[in-house]
DRENTORFI-974188 format. One record per residue (C-alpha): residue number from 0; residue in three letters; z, y, x. Coordinates in Angstrom, 3 decimals, padded with zeros to 6 digits. Example, Ala and Ser with C-alpha at 12.3 -4.5 7.8 and 13.67 -1.06 7.14 Angstrom:
// DRENTORFI-974188
rec k: 0; r: ALA; up: 007.800; north: -004.500; east: 012.300
rec k: 1; r: SER; up: 007.140; north: -001.060; east: 013.670
//
This chain:
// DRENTORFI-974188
rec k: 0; r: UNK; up: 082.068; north: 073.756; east: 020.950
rec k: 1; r: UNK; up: 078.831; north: 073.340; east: 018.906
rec k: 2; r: UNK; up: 076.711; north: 070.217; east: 017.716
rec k: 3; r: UNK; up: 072.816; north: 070.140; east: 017.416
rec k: 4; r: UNK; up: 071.796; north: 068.532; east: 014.075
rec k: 5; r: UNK; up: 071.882; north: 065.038; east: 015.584
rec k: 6; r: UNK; up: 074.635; north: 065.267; east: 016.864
rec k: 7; r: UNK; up: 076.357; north: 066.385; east: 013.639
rec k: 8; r: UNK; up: 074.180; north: 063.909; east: 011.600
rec k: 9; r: UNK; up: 075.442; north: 061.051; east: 013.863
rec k: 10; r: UNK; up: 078.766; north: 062.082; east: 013.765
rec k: 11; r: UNK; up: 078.914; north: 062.042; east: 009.878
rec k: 12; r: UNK; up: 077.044; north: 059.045; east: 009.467
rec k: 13; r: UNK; up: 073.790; north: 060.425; east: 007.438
rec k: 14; r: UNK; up: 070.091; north: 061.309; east: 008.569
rec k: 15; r: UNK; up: 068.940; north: 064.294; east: 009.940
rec k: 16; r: UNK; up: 066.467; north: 064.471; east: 007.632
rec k: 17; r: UNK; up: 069.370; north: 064.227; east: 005.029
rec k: 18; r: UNK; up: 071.088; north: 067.675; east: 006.614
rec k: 19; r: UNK; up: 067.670; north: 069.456; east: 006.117
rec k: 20; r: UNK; up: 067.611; north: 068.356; east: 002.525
rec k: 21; r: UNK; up: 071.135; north: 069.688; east: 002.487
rec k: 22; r: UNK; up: 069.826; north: 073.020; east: 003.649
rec k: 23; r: UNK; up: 067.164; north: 073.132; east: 001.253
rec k: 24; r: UNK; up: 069.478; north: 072.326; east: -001.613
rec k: 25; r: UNK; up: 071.443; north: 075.491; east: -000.895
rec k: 26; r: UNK; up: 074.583; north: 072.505; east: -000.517
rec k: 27; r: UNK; up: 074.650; north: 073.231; east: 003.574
rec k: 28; r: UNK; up: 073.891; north: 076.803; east: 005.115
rec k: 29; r: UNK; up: 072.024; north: 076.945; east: 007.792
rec k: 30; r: UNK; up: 073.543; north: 078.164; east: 011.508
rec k: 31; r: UNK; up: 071.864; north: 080.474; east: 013.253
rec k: 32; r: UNK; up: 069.981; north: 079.286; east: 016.384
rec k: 33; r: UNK; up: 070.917; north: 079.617; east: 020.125
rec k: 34; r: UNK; up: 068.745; north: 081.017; east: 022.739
rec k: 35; r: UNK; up: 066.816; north: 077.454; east: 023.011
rec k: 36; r: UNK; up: 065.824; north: 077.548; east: 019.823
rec k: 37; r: UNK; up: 068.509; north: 074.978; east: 018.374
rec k: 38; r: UNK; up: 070.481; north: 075.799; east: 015.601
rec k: 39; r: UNK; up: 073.936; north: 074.583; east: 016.405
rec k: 40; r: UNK; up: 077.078; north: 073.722; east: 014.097
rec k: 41; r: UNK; up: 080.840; north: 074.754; east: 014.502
rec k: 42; r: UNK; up: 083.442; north: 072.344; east: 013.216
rec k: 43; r: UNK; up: 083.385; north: 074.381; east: 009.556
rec k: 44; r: UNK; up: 079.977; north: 073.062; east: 008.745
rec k: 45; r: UNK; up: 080.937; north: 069.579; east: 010.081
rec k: 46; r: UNK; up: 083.549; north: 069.334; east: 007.753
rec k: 47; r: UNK; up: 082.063; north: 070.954; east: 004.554
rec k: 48; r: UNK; up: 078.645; north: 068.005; east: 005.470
rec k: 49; r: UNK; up: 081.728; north: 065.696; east: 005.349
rec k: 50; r: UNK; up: 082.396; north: 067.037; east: 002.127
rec k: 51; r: UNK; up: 078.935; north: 066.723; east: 000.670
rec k: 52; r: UNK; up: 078.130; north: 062.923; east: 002.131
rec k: 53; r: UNK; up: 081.844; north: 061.893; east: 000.603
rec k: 54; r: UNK; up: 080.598; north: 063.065; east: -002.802
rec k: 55; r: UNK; up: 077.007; north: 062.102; east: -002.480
rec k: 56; r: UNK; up: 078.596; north: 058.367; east: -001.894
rec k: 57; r: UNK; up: 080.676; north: 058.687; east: -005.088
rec k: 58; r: UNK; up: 077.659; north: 059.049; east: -007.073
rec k: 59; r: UNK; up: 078.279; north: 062.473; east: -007.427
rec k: 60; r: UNK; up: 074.649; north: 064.134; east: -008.374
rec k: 61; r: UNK; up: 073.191; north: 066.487; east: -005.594
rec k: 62; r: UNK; up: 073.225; north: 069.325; east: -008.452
rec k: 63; r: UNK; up: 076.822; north: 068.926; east: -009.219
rec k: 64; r: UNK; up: 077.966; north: 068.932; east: -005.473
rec k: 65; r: UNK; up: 077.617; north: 072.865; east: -004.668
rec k: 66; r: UNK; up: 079.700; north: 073.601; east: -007.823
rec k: 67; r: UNK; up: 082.331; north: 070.809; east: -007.150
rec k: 68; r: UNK; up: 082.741; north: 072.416; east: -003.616
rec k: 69; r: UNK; up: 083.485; north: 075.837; east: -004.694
rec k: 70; r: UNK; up: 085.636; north: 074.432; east: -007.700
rec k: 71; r: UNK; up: 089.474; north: 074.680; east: -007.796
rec k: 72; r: UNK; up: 091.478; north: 071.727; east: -008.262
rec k: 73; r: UNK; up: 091.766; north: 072.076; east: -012.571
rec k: 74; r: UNK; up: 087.256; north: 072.694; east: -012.249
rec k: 75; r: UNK; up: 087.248; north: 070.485; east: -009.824
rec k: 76; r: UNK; up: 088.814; north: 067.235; east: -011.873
rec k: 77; r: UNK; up: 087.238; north: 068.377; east: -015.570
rec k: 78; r: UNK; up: 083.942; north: 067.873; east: -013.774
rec k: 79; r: UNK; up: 084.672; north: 064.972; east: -011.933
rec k: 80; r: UNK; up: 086.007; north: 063.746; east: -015.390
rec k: 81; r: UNK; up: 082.351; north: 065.085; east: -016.969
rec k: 82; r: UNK; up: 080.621; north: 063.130; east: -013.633
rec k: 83; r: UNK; up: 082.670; north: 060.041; east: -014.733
rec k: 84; r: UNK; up: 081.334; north: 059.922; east: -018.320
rec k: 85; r: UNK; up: 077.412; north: 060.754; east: -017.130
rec k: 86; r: UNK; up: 078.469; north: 057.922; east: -014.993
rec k: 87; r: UNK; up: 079.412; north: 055.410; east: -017.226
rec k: 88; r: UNK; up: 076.769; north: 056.280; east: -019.587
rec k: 89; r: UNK; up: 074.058; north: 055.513; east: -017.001
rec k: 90; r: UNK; up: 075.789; north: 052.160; east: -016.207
rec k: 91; r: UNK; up: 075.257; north: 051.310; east: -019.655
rec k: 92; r: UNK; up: 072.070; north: 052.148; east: -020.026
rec k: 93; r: UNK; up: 071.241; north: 049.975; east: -017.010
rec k: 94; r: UNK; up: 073.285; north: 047.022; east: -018.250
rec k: 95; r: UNK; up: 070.869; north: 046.858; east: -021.397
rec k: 96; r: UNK; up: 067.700; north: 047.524; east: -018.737
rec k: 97; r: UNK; up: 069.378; north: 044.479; east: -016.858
rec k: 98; r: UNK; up: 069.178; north: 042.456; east: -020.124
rec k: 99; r: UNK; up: 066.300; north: 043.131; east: -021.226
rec k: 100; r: UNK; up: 064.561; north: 042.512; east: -017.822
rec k: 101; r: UNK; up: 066.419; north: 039.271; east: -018.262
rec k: 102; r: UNK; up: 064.651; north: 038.307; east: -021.352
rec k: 103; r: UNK; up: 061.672; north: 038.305; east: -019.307
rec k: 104; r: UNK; up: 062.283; north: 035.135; east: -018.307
rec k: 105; r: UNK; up: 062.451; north: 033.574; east: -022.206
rec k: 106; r: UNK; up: 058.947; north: 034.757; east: -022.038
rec k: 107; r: UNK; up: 057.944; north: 035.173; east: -025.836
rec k: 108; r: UNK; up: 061.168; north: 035.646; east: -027.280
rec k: 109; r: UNK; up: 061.415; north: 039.349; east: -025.587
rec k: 110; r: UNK; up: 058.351; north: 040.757; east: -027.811
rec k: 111; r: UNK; up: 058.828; north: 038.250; east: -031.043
rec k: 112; r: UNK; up: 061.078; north: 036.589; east: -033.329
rec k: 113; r: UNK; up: 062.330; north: 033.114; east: -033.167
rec k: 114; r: UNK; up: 059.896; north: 032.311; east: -036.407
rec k: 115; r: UNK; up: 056.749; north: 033.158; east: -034.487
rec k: 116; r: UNK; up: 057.458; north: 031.607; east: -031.425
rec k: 117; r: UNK; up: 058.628; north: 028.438; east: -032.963
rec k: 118; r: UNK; up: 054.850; north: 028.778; east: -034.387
rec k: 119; r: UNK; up: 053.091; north: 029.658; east: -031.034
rec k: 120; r: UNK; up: 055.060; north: 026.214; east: -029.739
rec k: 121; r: UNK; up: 053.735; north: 024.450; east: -032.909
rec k: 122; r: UNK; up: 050.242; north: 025.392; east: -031.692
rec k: 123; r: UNK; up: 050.716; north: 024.451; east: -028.526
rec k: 124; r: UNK; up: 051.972; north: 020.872; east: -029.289
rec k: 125; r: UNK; up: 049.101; north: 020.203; east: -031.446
rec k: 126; r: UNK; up: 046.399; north: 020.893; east: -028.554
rec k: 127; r: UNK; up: 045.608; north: 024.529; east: -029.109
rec k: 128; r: UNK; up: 044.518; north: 026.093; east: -025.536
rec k: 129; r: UNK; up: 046.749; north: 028.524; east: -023.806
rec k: 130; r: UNK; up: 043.410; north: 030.959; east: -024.259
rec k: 131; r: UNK; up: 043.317; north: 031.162; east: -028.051
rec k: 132; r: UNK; up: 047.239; north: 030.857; east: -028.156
rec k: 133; r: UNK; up: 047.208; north: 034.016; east: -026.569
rec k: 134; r: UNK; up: 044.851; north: 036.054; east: -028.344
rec k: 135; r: UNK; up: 047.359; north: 035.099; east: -031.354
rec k: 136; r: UNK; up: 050.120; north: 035.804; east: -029.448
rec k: 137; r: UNK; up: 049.269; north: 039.296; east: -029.224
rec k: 138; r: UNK; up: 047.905; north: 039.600; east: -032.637
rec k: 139; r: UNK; up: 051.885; north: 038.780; east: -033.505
rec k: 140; r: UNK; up: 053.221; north: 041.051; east: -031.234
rec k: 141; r: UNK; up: 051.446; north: 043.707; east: -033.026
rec k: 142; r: UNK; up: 051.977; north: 042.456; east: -036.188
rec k: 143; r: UNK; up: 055.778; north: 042.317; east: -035.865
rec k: 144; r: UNK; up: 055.940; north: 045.649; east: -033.365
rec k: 145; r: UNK; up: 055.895; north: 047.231; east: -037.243
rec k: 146; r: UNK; up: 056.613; north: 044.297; east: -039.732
rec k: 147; r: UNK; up: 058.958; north: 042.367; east: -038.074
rec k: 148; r: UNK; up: 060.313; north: 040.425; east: -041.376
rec k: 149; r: UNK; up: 056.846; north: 040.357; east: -042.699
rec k: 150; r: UNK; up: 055.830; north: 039.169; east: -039.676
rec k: 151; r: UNK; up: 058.748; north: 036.456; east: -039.504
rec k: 152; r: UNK; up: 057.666; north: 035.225; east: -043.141
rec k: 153; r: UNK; up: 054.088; north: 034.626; east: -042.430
rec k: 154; r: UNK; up: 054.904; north: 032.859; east: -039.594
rec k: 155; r: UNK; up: 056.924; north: 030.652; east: -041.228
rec k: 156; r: UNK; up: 054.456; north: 029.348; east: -043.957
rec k: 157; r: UNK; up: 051.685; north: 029.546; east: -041.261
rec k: 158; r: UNK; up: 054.010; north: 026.907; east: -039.512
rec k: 159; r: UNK; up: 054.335; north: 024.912; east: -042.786
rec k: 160; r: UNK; up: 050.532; north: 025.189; east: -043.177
rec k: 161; r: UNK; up: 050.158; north: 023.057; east: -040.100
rec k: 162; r: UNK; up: 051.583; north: 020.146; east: -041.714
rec k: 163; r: UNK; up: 048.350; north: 019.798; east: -043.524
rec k: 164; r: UNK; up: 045.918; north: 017.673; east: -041.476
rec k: 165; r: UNK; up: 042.799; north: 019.564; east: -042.727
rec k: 166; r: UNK; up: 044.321; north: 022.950; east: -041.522
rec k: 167; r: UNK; up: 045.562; north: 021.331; east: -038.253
rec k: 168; r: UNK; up: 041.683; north: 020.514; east: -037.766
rec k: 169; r: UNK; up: 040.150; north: 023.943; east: -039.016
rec k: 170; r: UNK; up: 042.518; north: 025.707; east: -036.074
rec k: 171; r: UNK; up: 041.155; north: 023.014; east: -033.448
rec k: 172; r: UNK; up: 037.636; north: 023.764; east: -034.426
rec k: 173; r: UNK; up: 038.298; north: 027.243; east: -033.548
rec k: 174; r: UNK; up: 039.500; north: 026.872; east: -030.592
rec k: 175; r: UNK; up: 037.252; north: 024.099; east: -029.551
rec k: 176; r: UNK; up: 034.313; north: 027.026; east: -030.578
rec k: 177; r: UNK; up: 035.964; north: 029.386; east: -028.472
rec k: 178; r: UNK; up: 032.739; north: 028.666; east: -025.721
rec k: 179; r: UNK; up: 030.513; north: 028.040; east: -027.538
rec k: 180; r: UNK; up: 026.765; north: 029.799; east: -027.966
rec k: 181; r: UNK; up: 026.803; north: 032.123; east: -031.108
rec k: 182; r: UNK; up: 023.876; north: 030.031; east: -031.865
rec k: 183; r: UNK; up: 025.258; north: 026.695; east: -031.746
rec k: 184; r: UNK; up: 024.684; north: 024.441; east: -034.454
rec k: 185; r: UNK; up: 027.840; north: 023.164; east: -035.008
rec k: 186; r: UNK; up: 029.180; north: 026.653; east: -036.528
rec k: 187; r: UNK; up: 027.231; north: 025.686; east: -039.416
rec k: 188; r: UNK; up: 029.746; north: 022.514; east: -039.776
rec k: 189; r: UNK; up: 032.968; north: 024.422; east: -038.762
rec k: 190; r: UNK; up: 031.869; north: 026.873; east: -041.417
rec k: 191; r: UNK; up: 031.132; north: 024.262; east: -043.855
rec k: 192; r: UNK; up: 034.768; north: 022.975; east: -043.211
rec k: 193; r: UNK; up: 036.547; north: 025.747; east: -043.792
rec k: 194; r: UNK; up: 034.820; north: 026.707; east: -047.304
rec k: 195; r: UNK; up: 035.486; north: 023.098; east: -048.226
rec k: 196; r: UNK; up: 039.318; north: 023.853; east: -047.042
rec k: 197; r: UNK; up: 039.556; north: 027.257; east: -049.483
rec k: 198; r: UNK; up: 038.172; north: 025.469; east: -052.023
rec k: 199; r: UNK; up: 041.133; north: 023.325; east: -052.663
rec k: 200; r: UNK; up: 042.994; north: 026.006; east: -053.425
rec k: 201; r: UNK; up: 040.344; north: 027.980; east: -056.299
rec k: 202; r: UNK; up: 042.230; north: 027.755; east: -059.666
rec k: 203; r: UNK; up: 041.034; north: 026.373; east: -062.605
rec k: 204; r: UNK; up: 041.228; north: 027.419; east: -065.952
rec k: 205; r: UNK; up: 044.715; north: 028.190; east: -066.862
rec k: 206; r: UNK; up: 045.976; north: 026.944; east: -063.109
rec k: 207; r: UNK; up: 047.527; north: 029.132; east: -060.554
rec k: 208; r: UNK; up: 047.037; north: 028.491; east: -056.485
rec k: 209; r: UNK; up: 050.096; north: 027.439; east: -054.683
rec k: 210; r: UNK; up: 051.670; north: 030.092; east: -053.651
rec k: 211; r: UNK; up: 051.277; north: 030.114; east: -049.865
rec k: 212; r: UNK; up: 047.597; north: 028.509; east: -049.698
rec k: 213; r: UNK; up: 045.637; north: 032.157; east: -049.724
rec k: 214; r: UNK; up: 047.982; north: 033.457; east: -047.030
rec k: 215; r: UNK; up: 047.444; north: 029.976; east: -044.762
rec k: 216; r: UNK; up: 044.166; north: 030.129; east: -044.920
rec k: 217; r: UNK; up: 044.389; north: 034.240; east: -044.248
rec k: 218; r: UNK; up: 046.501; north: 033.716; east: -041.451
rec k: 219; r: UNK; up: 044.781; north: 031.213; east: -039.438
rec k: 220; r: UNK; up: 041.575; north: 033.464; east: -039.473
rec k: 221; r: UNK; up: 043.668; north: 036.855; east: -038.770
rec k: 222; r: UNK; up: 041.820; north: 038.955; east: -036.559
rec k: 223; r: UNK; up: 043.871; north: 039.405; east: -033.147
rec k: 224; r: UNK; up: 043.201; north: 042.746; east: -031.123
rec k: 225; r: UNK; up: 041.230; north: 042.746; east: -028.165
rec k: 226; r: UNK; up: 037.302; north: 041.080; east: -027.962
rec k: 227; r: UNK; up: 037.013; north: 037.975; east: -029.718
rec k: 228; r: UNK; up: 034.707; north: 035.411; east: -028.614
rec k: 229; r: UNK; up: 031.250; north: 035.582; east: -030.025
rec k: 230; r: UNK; up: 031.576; north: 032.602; east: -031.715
rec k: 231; r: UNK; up: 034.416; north: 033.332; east: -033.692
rec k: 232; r: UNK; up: 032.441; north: 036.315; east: -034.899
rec k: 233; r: UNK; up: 029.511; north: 034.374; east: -035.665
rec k: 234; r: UNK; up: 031.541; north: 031.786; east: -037.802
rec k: 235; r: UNK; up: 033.270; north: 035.197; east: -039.896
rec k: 236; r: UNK; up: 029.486; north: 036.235; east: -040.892
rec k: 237; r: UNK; up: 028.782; north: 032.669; east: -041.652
rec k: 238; r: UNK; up: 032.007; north: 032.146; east: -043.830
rec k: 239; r: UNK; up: 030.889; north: 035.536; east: -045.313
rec k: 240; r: UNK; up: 027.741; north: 034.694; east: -045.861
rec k: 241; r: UNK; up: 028.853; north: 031.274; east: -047.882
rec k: 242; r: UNK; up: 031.062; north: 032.980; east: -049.885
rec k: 243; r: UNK; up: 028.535; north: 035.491; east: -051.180
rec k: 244; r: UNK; up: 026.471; north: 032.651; east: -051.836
rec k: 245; r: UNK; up: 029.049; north: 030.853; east: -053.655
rec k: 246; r: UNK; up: 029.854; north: 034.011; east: -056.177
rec k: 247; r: UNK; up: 026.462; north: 034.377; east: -056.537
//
């Protein structure tokens, strides 16, 4: 007695569509066809489709299954043993996928270290908006993509910095620009502020600046990647402009 393809498919438990993938693979010959056009299986073919689906199940790889079926027992269990391995291998790599897929849900602490992100939550506390937090968010996450400890370290006396009330207010007046009309007046002010702020920190003769100042004040005007808002451009060509003035 002979089976048409869904009738062997059924019988097996798999897809008819997964017996013609069979056939394609080379795993499954294919019977010849009766006079209605039907190609119809003998028990041998039912039992060798057993033979595939039970190893397909194991996790065997379709590639593997044609040798492993024409293997003798010693082939047979040193590439099971090989399949194994490949196996395990795989599971681990998905194990650290799984983790890191995990960390997805700390949100910042998958892309940066614990020193930057205890600064972006600094800025947030002190009333930066989520919009500016992010453009330095991603200024960090190139920044520490290469630098990492570097990175870590100017966070750090960035996060110091913001102790100072006049910083504190120099990185609100950016943000609160973030809006505003490359034209508006009050750049002139915020401008005004921050050359005031650097100037604290210009040595006199025979002093030395503190050793963090320059890098605050570097730091809270980094550049972040991406467009910046106009008016943060027009305040760097006013800040430019006052310090040419002032060397003058």
């Amino acid at each position: 007695m002979t089976l048409t393809i869904g009738q062997v498919a059924d019988y097996v438990g798999v897809t008819i569509r997964a017996v013609r993938h069979y056939h394609q693979r080379g795993l499954l010959p294919e019977p010849d066809r009766d006079f209605s056009g039907y190609r119809r299986y003998d028990a041998n073919a039912v039992v060798e489709l057993i033979k595939i689906k039970t190893l397909a199940d194991a996790g065997v790889p379709l590639g593997r299954i044609k040798e492993l079926l024409k293997a003798d027992p010693d082939e047979f269990a040193q590439a099971v043993s090989h399949i194994d391995t490949a196996l395990k291998m795989r599971i681990r790599d998905l194990q650290a996928q799984r983790h890191r897929i995990a960390g997805l849900a700390a949100g910042d602490t998958l892309f940066l270290p614990a020193k930057i992100v205890e600064l972006l939550d600094a800025l947030r506390a002190i009333g930066v908006s989520p919009a500016t937090v992010q453009i330095e968010r991603d200024g960090w996450i190139l920044l520490a993509a290469k630098y990492r400890d570097l990175a870590s370290g100017a966070a750090h006396e960035k996060f110091k910095a913001l102790a100072d009330p006049d910083f504190r207010g120099i990185y609100l007046a950016y943000d609160r620009a973030t809006d505003w009309d490359p034209s508006d007046p009050r750049l002139e002010q915020i401008a005004e502020q921050i050359m005031a702020f650097a100037a604290r920190y210009e040595p006199g003769p025979g002093a030395s600046p503190p050793e963090v100042a320059g890098d605050q004040l570097t730091m809270a005007l980094m550049s972040p990647p991406g467009d910046l808002p106009p008016a943060w451009l027009r305040l760097e060509e006013l800040i430019r402009d006052k310090a040419q003035a002032a060397s003058a």
